[in-house]
NUKOLKE-861808 format. One record per atom (N, C-alpha, C): residue number from 1; residue in one letter; atom name; x, y, z. Coordinates in steps of 0.05 Angstrom, whole numbers, plus 32768, in hexadecimal, padded with zeros to 4 digits. Layout:
BEGIN
[atom NUM A CA [X Y Z]]
...
***
This chain:
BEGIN
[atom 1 X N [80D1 80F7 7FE9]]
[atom 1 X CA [80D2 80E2 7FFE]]
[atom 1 X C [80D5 80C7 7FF0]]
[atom 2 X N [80E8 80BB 7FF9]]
[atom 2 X CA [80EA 809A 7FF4]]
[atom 2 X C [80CF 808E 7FF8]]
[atom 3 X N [80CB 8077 7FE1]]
[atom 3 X CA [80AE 8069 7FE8]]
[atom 3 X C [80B2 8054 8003]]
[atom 4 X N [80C5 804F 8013]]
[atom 4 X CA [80D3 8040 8029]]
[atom 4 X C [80C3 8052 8034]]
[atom 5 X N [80CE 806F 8036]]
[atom 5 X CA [80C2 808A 804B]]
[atom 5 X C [80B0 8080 8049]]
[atom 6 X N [8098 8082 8036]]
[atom 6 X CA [807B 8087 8033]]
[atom 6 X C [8074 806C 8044]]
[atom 7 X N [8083 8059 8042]]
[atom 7 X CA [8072 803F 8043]]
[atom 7 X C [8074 8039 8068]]
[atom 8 X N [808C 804D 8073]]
[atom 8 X CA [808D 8048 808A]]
[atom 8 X C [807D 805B 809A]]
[atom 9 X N [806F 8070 808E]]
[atom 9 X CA [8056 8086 8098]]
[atom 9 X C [8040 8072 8098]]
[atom 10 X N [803B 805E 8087]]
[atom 10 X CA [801B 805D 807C]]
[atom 10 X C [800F 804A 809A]]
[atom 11 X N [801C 8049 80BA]]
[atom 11 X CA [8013 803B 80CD]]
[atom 11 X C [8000 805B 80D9]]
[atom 12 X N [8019 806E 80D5]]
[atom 12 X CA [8008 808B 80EA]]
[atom 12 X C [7FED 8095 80C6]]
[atom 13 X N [7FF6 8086 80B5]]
[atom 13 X CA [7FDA 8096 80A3]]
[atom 13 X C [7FC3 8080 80A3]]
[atom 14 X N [7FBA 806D 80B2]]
[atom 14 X CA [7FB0 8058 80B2]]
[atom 14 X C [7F8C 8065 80B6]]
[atom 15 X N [7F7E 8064 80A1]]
[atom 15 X CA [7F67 8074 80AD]]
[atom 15 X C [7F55 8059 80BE]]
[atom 16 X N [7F52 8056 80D6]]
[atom 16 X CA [7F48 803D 80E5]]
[atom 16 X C [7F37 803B 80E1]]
[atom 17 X N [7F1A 8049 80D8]]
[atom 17 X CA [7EFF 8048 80D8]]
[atom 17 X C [7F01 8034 80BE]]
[atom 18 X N [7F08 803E 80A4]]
[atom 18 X CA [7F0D 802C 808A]]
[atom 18 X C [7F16 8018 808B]]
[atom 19 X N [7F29 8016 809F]]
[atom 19 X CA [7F3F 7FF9 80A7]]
[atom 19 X C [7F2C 7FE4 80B3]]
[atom 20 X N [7F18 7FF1 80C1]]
[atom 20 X CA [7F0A 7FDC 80D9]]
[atom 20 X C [7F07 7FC9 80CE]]
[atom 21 X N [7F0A 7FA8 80E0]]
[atom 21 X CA [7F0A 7F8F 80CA]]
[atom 21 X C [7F14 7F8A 80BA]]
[atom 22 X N [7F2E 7F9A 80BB]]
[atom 22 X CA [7F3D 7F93 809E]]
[atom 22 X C [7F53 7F7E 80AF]]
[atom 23 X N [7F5C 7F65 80A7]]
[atom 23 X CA [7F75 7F5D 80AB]]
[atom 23 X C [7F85 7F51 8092]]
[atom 24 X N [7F91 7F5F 808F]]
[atom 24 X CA [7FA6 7F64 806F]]
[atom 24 X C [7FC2 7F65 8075]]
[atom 25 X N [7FD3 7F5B 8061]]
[atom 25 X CA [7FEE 7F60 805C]]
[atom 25 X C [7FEB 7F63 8041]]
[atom 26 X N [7FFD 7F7D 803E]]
[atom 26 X CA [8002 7F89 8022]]
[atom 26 X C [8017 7F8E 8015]]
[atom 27 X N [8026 7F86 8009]]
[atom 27 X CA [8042 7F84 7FFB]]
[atom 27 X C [8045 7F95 7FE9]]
[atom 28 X N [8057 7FA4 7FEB]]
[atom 28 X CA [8063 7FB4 7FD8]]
[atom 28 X C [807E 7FAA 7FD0]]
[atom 29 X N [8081 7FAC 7FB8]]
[atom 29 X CA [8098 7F9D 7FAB]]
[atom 29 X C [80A2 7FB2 7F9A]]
[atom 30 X N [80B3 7FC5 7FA6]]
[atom 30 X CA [80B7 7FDD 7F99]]
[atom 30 X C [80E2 7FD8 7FA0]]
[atom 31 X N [80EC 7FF4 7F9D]]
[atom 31 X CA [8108 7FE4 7F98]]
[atom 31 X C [8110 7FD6 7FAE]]
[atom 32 X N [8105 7FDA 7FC9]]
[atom 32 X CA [8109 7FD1 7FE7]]
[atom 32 X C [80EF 7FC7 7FED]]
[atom 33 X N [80EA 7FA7 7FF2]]
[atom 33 X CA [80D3 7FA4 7FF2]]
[atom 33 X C [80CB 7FAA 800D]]
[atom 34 X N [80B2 7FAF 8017]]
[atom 34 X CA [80A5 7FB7 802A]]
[atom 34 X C [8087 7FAC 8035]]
[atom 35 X N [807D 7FA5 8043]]
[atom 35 X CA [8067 7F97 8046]]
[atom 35 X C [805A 7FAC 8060]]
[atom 36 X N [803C 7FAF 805B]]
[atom 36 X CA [802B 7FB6 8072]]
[atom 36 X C [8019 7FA4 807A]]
[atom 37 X N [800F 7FA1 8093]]
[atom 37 X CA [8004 7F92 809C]]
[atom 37 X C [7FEE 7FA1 80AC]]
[atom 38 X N [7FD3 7F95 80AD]]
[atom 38 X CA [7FBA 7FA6 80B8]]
[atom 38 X C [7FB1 7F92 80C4]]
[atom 39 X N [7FB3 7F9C 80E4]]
[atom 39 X CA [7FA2 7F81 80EF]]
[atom 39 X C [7F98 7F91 8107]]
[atom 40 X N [7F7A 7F89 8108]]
[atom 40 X CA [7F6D 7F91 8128]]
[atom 40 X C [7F73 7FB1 8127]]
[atom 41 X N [7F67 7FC6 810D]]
[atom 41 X CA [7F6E 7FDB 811C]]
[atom 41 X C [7F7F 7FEC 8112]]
[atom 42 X N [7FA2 7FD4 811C]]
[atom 42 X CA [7FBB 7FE4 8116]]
[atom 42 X C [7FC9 7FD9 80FE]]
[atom 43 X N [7FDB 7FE9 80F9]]
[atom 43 X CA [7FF2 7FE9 80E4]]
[atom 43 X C [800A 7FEE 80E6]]
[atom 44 X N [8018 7FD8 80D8]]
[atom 44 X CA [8037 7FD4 80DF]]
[atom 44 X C [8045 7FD7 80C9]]
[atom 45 X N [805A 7FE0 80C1]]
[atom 45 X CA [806E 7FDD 80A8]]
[atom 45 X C [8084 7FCE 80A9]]
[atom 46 X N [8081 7FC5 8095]]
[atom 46 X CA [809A 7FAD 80A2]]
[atom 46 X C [80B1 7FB7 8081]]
[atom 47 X N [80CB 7FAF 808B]]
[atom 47 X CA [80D9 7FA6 806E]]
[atom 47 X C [80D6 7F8C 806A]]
[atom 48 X N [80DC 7F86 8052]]
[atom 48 X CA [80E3 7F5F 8042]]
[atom 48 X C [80CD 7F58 8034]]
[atom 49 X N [80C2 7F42 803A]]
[atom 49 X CA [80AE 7F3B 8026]]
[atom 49 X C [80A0 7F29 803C]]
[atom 50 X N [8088 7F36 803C]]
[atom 50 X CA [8073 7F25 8049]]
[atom 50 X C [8071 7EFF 803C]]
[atom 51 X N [8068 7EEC 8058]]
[atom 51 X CA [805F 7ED4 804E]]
[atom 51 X C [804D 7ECB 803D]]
[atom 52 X N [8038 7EDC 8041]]
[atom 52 X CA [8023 7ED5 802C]]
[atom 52 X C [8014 7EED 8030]]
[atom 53 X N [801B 7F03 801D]]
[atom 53 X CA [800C 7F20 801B]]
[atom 53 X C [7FEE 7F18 8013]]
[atom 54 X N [7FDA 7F27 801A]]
[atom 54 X CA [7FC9 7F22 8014]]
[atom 54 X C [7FC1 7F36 7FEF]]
[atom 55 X N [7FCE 7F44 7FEC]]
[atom 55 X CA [7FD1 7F52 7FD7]]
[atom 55 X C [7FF3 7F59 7FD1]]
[atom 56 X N [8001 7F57 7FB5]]
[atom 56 X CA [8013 7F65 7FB3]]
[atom 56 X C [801F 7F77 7FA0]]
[atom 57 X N [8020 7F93 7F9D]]
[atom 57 X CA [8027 7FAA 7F8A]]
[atom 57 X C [8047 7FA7 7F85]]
[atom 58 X N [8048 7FA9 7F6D]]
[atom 58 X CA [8061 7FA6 7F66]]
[atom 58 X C [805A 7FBD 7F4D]]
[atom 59 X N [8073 7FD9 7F53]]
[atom 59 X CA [8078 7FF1 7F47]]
[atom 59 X C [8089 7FF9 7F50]]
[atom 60 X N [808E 8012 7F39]]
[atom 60 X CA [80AE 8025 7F47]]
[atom 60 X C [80A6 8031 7F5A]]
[atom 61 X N [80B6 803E 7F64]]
[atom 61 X CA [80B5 804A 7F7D]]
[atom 61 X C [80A4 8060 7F77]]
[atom 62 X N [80AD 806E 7F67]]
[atom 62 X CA [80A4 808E 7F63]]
[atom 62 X C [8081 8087 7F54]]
[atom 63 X N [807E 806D 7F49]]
[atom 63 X CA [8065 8070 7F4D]]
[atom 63 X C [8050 8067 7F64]]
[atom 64 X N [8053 8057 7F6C]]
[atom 64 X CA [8048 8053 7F90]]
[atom 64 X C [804A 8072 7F9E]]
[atom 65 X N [8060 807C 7F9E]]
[atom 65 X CA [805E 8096 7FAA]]
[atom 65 X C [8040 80A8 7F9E]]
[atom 66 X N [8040 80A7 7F87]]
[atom 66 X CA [8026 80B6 7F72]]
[atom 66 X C [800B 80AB 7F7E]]
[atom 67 X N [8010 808F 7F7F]]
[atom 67 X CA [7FFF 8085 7F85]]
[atom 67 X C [7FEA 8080 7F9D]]
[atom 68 X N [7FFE 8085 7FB5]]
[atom 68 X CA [7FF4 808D 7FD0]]
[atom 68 X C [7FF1 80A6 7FD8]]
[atom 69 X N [8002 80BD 7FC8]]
[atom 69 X CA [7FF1 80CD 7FC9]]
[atom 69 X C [7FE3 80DB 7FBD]]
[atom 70 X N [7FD8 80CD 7FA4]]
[atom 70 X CA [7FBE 80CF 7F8E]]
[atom 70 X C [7FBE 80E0 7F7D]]
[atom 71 X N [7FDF 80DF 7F72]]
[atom 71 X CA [7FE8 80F2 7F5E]]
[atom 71 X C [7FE2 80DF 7F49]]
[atom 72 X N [7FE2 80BE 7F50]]
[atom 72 X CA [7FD7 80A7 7F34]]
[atom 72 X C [7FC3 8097 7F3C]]
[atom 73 X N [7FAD 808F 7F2C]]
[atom 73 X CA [7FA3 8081 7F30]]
[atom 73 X C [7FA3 806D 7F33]]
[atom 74 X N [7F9D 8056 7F37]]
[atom 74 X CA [7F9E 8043 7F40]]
[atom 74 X C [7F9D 8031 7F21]]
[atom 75 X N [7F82 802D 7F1D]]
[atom 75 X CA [7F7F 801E 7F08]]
[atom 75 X C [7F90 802C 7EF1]]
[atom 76 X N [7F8F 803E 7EEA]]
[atom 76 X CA [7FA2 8056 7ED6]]
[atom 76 X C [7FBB 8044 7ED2]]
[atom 77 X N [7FBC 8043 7EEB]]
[atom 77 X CA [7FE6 8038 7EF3]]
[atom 77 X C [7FDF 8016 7EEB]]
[atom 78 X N [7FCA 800D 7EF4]]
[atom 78 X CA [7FCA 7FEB 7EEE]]
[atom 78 X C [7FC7 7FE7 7ECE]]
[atom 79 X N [7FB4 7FF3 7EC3]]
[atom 79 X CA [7FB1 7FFC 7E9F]]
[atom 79 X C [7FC9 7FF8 7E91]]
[atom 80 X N [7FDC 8010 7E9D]]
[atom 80 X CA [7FF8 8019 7E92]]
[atom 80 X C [8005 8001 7E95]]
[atom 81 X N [8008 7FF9 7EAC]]
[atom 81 X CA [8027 7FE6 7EAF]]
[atom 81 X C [8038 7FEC 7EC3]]
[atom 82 X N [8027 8002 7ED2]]
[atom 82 X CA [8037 8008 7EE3]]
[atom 82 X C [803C 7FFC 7EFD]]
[atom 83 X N [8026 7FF4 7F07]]
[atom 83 X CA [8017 7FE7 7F16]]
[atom 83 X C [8014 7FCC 7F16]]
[atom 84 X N [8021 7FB1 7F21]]
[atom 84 X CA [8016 7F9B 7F20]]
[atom 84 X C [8009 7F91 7F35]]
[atom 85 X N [7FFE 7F7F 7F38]]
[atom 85 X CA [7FF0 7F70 7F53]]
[atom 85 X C [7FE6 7F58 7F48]]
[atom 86 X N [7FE3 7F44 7F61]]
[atom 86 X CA [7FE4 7F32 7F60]]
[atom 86 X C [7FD3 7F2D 7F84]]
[atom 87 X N [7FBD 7F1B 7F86]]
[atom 87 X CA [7FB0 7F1E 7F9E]]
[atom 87 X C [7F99 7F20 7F9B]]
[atom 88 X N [7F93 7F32 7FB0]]
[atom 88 X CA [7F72 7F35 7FB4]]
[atom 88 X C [7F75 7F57 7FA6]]
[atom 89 X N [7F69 7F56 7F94]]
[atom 89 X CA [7F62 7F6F 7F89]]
[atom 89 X C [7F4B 7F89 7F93]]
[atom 90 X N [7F3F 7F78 7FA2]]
[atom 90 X CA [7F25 7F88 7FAE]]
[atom 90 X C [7F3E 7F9D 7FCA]]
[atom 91 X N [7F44 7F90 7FCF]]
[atom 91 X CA [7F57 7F8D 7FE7]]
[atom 91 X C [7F6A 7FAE 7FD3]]
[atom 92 X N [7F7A 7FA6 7FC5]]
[atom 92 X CA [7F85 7FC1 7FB6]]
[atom 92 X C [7F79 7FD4 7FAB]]
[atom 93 X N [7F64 7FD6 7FAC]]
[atom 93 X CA [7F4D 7FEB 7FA6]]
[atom 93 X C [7F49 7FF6 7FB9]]
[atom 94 X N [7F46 7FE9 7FD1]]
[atom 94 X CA [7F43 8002 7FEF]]
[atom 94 X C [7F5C 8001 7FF6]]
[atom 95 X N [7F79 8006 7FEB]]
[atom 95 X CA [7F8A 8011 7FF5]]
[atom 95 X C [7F8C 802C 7FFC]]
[atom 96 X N [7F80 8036 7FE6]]
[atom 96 X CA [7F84 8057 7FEC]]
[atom 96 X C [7F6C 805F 7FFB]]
[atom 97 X N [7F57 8058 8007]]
[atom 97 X CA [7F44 8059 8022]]
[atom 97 X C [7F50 8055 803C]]
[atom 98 X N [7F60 8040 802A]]
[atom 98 X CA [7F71 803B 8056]]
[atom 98 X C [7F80 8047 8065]]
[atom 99 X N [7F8E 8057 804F]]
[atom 99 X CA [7F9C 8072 8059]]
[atom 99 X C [7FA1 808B 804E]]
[atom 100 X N [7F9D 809F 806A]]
[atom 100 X CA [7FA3 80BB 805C]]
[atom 100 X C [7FAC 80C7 804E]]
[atom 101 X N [7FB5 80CD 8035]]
[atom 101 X CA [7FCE 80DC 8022]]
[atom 101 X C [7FDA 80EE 8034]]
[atom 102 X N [7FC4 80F8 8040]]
[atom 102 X CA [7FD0 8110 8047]]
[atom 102 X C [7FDB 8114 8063]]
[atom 103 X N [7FE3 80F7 806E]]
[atom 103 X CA [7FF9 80F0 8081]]
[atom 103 X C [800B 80E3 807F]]
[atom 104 X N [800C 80E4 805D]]
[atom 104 X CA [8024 80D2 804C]]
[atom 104 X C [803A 80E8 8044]]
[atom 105 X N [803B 8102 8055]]
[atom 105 X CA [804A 8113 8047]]
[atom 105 X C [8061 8116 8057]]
***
């Protein structure tokens, strides 16, 4: 699956209980940039580049794919080089809490 695919699932993999209180925009800067947005609840996918992400991942595609669904780790991938960000880092640490892998398929 294209990481576009993945990134346009991650509104139906949104786990809400973890989300509660969250209001975030999250940027992915992968070959088609893509931005999610968490507000009150829900989640939206947008294409382009958010105004002011509150966090932003910049990787290949095929590793974000690994990554959401926890074939890589997180920090593993930031270590390497695979992984950049820039933001609230606390904030990219509960990415993989906020949604299901396993409605990323």
């Amino acid at each position: 699956m294209p990481a576009v695919e993945l990134i346009k699932k991650m509104p139906q993999a949104l786990n809400v209980d973890a989300a509660a209180g969250t209001d975030a925009t999250l940027q992915f800067n992968i070959s088609t940039p893509m931005n999610v947005v968490i507000k009150d609840g829900a989640c939206t996918a947008n294409e382009g580049v958010a105004a002011s992400p509150d966090v932003t991942l910049t990787m290949e595609d095929e590793d974000l794919i690994a990554l959401m669904k926890g074939e890589l780790n997180g920090m593993t991938a930031f270590m390497t080089g695979k992984l950049q960000l820039e933001g609230d880092l606390m904030l990219a640490q509960r990415i993989g809490s906020l949604f299901d892998a396993s409605k990323l398929d």
